[in-house]
N, CA, C and O atoms as a Maestro MAE file, in Angstrom:
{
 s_m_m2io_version
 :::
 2.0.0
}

f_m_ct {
 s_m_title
 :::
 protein
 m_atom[280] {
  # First column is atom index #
  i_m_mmod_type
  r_m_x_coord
  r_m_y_coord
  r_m_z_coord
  i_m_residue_number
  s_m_chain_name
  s_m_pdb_residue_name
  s_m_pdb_atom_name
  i_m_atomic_number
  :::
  1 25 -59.330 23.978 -2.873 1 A "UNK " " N  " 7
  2 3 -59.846 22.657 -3.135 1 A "UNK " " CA " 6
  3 2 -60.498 22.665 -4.521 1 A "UNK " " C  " 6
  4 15 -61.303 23.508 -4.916 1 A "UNK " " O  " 8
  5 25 -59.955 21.413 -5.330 2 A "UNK " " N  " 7
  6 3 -60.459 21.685 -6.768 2 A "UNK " " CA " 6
  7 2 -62.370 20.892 -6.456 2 A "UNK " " C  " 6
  8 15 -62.821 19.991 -5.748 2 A "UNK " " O  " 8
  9 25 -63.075 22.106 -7.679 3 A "UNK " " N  " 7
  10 3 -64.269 21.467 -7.772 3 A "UNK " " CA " 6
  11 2 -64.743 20.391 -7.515 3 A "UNK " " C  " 6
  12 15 -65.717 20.172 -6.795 3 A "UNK " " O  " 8
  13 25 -63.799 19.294 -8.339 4 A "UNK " " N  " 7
  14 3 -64.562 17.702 -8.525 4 A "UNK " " CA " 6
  15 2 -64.278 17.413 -7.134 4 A "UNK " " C  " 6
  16 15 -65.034 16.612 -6.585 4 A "UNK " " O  " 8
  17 25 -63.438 17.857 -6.538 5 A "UNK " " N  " 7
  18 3 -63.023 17.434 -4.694 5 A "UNK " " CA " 6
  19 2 -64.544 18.051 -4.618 5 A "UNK " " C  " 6
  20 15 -65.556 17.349 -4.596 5 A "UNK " " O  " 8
  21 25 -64.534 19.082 -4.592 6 A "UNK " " N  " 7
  22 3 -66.228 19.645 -3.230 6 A "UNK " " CA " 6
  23 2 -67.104 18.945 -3.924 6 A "UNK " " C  " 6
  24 15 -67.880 18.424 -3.124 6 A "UNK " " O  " 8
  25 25 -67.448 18.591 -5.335 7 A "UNK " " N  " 7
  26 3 -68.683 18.062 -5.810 7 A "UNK " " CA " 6
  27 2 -68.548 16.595 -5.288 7 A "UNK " " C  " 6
  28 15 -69.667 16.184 -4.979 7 A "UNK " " O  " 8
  29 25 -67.509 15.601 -5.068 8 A "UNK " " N  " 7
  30 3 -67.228 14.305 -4.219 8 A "UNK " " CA " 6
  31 2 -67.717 14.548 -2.743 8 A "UNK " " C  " 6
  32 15 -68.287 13.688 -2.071 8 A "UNK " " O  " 8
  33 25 -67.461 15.677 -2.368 9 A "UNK " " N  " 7
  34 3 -67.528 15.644 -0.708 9 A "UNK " " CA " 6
  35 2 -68.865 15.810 -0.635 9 A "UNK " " C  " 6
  36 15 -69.578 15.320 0.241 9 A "UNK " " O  " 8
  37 25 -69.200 16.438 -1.467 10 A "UNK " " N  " 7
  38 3 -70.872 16.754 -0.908 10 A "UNK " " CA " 6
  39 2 -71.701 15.383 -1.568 10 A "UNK " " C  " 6
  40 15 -72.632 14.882 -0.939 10 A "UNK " " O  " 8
  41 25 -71.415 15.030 -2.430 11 A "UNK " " N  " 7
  42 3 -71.638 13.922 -3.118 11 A "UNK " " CA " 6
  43 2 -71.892 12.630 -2.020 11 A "UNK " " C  " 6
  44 15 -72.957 12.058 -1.789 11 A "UNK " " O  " 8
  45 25 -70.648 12.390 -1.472 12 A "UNK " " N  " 7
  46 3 -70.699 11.425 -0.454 12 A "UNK " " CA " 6
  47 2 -71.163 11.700 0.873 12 A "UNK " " C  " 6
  48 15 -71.269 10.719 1.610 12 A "UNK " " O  " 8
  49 25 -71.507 12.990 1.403 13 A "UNK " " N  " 7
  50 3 -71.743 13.651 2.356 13 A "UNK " " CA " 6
  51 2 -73.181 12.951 2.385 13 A "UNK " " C  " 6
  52 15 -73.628 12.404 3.394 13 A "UNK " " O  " 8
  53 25 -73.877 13.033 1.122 14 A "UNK " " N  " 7
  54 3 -75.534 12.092 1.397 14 A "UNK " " CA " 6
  55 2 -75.527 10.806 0.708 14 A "UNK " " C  " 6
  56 15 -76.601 10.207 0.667 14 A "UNK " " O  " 8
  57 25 -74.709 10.382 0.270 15 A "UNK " " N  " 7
  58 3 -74.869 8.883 -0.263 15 A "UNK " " CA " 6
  59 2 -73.930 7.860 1.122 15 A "UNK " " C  " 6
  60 15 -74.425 6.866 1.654 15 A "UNK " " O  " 8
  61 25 -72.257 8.542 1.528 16 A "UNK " " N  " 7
  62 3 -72.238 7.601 2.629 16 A "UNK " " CA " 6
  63 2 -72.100 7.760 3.932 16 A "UNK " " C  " 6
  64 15 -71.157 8.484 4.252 16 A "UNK " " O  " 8
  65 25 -72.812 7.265 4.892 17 A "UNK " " N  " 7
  66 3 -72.544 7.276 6.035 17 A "UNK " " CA " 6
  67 2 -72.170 7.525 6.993 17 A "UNK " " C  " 6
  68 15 -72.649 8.032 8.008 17 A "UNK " " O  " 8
  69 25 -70.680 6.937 6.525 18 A "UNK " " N  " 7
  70 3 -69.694 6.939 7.182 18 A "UNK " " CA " 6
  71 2 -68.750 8.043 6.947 18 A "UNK " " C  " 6
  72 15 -67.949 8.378 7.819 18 A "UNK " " O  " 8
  73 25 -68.818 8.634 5.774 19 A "UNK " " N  " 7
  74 3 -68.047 9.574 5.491 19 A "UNK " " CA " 6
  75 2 -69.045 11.003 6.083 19 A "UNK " " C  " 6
  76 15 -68.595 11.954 6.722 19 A "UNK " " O  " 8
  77 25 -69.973 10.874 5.805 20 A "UNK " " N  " 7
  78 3 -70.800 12.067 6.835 20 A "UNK " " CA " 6
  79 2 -70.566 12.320 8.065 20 A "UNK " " C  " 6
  80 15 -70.105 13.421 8.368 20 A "UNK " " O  " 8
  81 25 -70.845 11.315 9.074 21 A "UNK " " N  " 7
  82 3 -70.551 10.865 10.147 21 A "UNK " " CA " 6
  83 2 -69.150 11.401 10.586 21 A "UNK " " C  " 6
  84 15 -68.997 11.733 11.762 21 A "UNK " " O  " 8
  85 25 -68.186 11.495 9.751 22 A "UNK " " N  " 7
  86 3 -66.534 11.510 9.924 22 A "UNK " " CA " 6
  87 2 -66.609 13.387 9.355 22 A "UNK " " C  " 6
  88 15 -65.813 14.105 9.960 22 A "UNK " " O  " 8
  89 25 -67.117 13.792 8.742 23 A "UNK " " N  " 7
  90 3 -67.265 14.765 8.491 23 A "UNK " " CA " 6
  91 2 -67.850 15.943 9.546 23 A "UNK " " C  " 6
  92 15 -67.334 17.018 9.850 23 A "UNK " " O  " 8
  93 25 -69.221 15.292 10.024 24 A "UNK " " N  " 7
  94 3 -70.169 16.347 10.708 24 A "UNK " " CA " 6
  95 2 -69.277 15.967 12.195 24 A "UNK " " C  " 6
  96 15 -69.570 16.566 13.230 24 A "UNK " " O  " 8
  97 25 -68.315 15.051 12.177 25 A "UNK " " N  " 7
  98 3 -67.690 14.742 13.695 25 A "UNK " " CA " 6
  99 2 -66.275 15.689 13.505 25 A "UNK " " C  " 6
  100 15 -65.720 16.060 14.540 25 A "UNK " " O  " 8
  101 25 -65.606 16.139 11.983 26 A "UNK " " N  " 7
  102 3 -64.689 17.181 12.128 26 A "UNK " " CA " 6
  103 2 -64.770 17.892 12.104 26 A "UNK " " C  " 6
  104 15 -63.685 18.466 12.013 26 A "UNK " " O  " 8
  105 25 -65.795 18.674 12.136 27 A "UNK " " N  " 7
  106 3 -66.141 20.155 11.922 27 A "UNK " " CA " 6
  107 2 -66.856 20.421 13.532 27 A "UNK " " C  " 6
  108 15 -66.733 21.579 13.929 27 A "UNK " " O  " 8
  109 25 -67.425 19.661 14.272 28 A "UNK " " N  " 7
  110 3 -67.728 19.548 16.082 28 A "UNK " " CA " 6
  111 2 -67.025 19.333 16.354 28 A "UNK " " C  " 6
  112 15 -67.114 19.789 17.494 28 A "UNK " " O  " 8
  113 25 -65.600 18.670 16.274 29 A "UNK " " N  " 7
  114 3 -64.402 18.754 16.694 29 A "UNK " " CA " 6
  115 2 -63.792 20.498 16.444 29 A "UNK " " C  " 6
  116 15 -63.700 21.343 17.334 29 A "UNK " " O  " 8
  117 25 -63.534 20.630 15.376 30 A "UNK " " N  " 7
  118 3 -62.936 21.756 14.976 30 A "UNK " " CA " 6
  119 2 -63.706 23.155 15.526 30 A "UNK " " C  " 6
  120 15 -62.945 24.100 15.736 30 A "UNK " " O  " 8
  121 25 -64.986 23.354 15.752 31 A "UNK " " N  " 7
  122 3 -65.534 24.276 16.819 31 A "UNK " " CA " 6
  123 2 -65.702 24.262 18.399 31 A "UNK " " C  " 6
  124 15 -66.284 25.005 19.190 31 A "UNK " " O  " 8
  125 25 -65.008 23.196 18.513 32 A "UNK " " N  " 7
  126 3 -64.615 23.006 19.678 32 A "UNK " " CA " 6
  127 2 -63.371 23.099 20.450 32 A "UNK " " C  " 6
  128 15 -63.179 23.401 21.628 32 A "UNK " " O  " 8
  129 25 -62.706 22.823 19.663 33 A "UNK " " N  " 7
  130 3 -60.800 23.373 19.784 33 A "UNK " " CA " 6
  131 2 -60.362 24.621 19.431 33 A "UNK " " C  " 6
  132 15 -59.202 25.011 19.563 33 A "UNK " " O  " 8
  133 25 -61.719 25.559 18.765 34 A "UNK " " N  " 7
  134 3 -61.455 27.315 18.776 34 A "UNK " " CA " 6
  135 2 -62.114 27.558 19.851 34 A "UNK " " C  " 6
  136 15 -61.788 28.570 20.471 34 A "UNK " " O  " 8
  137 25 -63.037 26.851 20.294 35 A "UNK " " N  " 7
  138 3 -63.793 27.727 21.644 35 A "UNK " " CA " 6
  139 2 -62.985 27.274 22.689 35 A "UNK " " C  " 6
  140 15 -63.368 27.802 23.733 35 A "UNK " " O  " 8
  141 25 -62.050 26.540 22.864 36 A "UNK " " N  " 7
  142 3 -61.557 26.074 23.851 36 A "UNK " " CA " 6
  143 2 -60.061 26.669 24.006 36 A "UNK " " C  " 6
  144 15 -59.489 26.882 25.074 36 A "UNK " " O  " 8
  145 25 -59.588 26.877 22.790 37 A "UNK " " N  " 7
  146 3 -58.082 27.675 22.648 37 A "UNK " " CA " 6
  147 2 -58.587 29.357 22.738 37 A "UNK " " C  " 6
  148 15 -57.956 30.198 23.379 37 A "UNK " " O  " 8
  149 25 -59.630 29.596 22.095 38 A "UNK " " N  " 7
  150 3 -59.642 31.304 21.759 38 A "UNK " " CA " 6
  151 2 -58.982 31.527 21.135 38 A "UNK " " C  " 6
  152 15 -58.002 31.086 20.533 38 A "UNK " " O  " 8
  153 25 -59.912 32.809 21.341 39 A "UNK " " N  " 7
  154 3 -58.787 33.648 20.095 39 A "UNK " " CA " 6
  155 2 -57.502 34.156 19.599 39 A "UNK " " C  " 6
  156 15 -57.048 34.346 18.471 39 A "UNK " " O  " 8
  157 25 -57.121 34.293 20.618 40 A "UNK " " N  " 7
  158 3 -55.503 34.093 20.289 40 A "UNK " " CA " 6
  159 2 -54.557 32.476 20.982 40 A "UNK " " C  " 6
  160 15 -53.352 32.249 21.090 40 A "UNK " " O  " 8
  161 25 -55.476 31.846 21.238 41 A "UNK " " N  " 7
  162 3 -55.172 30.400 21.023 41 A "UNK " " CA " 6
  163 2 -54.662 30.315 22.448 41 A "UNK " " C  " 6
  164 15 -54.315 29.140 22.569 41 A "UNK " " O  " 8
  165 25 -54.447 30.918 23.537 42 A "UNK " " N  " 7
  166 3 -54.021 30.808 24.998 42 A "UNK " " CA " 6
  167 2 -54.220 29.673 25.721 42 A "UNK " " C  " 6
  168 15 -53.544 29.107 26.581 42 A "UNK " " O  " 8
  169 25 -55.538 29.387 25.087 43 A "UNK " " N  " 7
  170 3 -56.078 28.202 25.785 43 A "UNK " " CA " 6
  171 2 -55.591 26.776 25.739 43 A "UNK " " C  " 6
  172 15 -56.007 25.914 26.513 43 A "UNK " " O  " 8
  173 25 -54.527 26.525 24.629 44 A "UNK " " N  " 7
  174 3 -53.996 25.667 24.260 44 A "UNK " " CA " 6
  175 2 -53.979 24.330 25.444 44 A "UNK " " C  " 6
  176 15 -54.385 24.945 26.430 44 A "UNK " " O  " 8
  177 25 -53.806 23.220 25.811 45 A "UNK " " N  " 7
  178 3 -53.686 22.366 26.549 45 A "UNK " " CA " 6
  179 2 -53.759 21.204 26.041 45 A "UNK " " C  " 6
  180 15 -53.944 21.080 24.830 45 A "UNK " " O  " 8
  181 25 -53.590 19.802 27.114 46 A "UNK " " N  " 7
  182 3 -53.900 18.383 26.802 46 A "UNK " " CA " 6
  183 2 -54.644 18.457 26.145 46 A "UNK " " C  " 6
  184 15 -54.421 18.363 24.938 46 A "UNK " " O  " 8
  185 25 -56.135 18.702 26.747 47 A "UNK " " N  " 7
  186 3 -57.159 18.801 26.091 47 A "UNK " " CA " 6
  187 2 -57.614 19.004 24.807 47 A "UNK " " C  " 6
  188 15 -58.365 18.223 24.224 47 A "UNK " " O  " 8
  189 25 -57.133 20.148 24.298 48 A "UNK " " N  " 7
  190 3 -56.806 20.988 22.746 48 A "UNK " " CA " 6
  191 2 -56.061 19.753 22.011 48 A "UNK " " C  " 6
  192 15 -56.474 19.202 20.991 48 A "UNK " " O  " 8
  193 25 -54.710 19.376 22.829 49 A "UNK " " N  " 7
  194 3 -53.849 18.990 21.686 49 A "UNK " " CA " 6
  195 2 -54.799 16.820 21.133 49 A "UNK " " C  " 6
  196 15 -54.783 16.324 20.007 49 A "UNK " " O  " 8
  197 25 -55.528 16.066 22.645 50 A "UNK " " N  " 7
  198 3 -55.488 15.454 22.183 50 A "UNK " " CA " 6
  199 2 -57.352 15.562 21.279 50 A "UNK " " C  " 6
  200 15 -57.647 14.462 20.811 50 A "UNK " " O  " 8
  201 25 -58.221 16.419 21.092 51 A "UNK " " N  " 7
  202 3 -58.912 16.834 20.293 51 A "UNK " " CA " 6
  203 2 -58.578 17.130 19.142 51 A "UNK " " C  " 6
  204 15 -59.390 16.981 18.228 51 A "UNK " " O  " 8
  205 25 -57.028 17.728 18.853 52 A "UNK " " N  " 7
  206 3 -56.791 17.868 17.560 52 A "UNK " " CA " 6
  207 2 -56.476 16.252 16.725 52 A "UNK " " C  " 6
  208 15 -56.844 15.770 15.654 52 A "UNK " " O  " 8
  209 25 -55.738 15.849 17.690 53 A "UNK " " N  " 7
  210 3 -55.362 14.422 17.110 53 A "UNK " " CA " 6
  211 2 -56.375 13.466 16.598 53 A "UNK " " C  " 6
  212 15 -56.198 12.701 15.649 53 A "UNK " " O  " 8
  213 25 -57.681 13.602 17.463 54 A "UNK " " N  " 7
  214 3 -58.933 12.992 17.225 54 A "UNK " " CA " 6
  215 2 -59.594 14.029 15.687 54 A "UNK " " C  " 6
  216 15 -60.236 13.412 14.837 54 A "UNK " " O  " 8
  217 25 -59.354 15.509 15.507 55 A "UNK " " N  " 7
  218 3 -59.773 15.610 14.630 55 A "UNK " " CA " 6
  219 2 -59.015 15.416 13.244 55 A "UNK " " C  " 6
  220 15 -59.419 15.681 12.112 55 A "UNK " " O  " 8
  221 25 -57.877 14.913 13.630 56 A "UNK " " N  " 7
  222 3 -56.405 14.799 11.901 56 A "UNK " " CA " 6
  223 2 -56.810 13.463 11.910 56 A "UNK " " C  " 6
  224 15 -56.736 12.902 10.817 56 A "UNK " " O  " 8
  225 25 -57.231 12.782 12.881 57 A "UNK " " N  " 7
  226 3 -57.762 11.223 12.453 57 A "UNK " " CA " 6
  227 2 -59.276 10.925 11.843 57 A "UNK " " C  " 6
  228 15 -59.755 9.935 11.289 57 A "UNK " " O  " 8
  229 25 -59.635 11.788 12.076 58 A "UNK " " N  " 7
  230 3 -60.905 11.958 11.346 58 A "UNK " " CA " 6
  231 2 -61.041 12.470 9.878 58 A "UNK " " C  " 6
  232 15 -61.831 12.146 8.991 58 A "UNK " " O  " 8
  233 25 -59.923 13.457 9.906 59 A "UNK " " N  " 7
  234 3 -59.792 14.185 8.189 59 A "UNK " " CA " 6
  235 2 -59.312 12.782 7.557 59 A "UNK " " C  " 6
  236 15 -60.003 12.252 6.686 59 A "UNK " " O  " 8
  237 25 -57.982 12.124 8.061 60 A "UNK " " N  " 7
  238 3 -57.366 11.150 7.641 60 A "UNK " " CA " 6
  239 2 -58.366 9.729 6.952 60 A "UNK " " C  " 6
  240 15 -58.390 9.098 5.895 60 A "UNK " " O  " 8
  241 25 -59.008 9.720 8.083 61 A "UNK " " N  " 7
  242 3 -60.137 8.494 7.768 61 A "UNK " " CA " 6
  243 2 -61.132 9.224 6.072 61 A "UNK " " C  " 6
  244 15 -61.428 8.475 5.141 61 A "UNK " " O  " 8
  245 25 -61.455 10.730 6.081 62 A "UNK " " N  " 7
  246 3 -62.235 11.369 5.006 62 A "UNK " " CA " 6
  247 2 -61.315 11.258 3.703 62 A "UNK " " C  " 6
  248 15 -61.747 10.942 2.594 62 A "UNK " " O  " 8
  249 25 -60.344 11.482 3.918 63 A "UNK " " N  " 7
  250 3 -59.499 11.564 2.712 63 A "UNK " " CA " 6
  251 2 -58.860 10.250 2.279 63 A "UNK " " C  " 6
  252 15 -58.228 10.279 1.223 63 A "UNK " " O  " 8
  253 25 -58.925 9.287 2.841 64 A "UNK " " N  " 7
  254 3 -58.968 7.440 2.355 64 A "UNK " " CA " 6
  255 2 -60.027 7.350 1.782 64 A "UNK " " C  " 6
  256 15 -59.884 6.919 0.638 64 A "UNK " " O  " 8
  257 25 -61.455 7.649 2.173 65 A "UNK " " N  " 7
  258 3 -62.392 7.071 1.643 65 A "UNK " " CA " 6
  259 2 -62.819 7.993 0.526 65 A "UNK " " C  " 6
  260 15 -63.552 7.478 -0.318 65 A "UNK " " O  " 8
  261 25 -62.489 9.280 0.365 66 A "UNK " " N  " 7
  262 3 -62.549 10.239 -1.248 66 A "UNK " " CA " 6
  263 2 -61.187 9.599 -2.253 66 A "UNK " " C  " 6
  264 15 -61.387 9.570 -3.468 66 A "UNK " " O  " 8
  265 25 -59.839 9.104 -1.721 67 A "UNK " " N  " 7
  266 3 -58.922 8.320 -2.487 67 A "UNK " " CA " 6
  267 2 -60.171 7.043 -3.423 67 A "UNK " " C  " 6
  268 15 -60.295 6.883 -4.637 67 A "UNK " " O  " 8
  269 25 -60.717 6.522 -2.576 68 A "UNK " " N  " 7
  270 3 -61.130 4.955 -2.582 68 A "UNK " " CA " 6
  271 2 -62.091 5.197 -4.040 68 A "UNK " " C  " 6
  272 15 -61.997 4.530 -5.070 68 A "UNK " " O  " 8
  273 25 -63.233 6.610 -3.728 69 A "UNK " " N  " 7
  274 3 -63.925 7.034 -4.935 69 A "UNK " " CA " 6
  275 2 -63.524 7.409 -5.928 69 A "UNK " " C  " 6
  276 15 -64.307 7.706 -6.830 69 A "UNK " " O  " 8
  277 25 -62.335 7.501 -6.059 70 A "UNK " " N  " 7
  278 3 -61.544 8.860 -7.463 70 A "UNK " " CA " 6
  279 2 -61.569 7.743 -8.372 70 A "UNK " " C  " 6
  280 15 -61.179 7.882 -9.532 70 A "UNK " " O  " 8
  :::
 }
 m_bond[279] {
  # First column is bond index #
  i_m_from
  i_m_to
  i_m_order
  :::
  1 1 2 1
  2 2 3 1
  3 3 4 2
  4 3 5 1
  5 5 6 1
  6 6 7 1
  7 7 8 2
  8 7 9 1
  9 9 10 1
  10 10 11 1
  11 11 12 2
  12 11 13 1
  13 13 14 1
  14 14 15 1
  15 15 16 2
  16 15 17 1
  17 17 18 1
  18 18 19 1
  19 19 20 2
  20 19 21 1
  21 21 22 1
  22 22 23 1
  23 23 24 2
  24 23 25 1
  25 25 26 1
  26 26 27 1
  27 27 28 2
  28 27 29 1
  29 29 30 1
  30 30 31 1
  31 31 32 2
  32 31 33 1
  33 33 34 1
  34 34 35 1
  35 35 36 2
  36 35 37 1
  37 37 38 1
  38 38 39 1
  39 39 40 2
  40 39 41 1
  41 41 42 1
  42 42 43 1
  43 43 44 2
  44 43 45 1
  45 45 46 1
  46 46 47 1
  47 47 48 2
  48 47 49 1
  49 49 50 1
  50 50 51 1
  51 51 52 2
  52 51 53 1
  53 53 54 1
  54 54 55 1
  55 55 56 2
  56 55 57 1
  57 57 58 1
  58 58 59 1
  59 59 60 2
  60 59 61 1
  61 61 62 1
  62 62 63 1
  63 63 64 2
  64 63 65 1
  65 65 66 1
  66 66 67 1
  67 67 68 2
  68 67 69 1
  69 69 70 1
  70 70 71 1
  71 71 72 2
  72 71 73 1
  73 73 74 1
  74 74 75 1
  75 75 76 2
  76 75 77 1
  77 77 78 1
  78 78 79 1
  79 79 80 2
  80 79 81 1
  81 81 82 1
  82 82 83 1
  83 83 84 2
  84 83 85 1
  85 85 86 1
  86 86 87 1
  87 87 88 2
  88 87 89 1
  89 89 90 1
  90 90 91 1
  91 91 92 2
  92 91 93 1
  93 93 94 1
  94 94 95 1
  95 95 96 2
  96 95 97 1
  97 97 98 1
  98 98 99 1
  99 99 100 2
  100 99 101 1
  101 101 102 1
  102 102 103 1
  103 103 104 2
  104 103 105 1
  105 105 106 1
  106 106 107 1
  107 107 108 2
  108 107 109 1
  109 109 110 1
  110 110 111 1
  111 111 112 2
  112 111 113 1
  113 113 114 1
  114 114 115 1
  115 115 116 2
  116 115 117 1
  117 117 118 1
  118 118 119 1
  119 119 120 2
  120 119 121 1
  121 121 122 1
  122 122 123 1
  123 123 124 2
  124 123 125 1
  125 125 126 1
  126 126 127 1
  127 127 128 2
  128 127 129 1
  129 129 130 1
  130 130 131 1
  131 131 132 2
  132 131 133 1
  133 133 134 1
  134 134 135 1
  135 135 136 2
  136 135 137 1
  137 137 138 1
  138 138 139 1
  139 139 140 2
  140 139 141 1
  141 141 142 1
  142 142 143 1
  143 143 144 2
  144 143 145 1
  145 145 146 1
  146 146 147 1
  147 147 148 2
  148 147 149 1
  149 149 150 1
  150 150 151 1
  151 151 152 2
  152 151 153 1
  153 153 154 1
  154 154 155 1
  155 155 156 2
  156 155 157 1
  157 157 158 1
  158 158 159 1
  159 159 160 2
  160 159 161 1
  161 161 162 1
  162 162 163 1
  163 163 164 2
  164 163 165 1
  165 165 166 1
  166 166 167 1
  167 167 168 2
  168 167 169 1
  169 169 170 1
  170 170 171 1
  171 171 172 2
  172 171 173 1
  173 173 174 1
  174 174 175 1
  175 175 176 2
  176 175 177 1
  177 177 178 1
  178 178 179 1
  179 179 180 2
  180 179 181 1
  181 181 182 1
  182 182 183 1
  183 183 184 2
  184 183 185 1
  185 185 186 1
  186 186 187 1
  187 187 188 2
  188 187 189 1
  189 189 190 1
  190 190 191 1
  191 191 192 2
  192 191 193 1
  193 193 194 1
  194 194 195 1
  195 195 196 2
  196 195 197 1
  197 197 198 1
  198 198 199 1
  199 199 200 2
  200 199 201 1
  201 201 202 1
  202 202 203 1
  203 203 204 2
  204 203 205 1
  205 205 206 1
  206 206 207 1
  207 207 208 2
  208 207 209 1
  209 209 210 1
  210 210 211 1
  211 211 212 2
  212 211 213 1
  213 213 214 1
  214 214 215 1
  215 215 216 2
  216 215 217 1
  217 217 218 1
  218 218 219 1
  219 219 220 2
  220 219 221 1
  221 221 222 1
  222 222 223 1
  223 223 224 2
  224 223 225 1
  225 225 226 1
  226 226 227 1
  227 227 228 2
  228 227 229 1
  229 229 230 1
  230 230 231 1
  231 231 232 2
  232 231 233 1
  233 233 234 1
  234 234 235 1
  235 235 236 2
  236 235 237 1
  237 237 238 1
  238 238 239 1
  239 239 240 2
  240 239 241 1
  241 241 242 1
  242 242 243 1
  243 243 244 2
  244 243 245 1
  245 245 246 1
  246 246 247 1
  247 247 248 2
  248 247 249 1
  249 249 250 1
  250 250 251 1
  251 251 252 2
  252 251 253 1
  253 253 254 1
  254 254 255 1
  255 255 256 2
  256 255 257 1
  257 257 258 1
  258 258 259 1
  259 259 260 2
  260 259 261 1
  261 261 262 1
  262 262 263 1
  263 263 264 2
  264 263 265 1
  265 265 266 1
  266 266 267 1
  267 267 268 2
  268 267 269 1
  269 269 270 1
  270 270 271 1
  271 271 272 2
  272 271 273 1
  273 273 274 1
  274 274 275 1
  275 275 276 2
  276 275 277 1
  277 277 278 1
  278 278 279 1
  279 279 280 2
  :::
 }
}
């Protein structure tokens, strides 16, 4: 990830909201679909797969609103 990307993310991480919010909700998503798959990922299920979908819609929603700032 180039610089001016992490200096934007953190940037907006305390100025908006919503992009925090969408942030601190993909990364509790994303420690939650390793504790739930393990370590060699066995755990896989509904569950797993529709958590992931909730978390690519969440990156998706982060990366519109860093487009919107550039």
């Amino acid at each position: 990830m180039p610089l001016d990307q992490q200096a934007l993310i953190v940037q907006l991480k305390d100025s908006n909201p919503r992009f925090a919010a969408l942030y601190l909700k993909h990364h509790q998503l994303n420690d939650e679909i390793a504790k739930l798959e393990g370590p060699n990922g066995a755990g896989y299920n509904d569950s797993v797969a529709r958590l992931k979908k909730e978390k690519l819609h969440a990156k998706d929603e982060m990366q519109r609103i860093l487009e919107e700032c550039r």
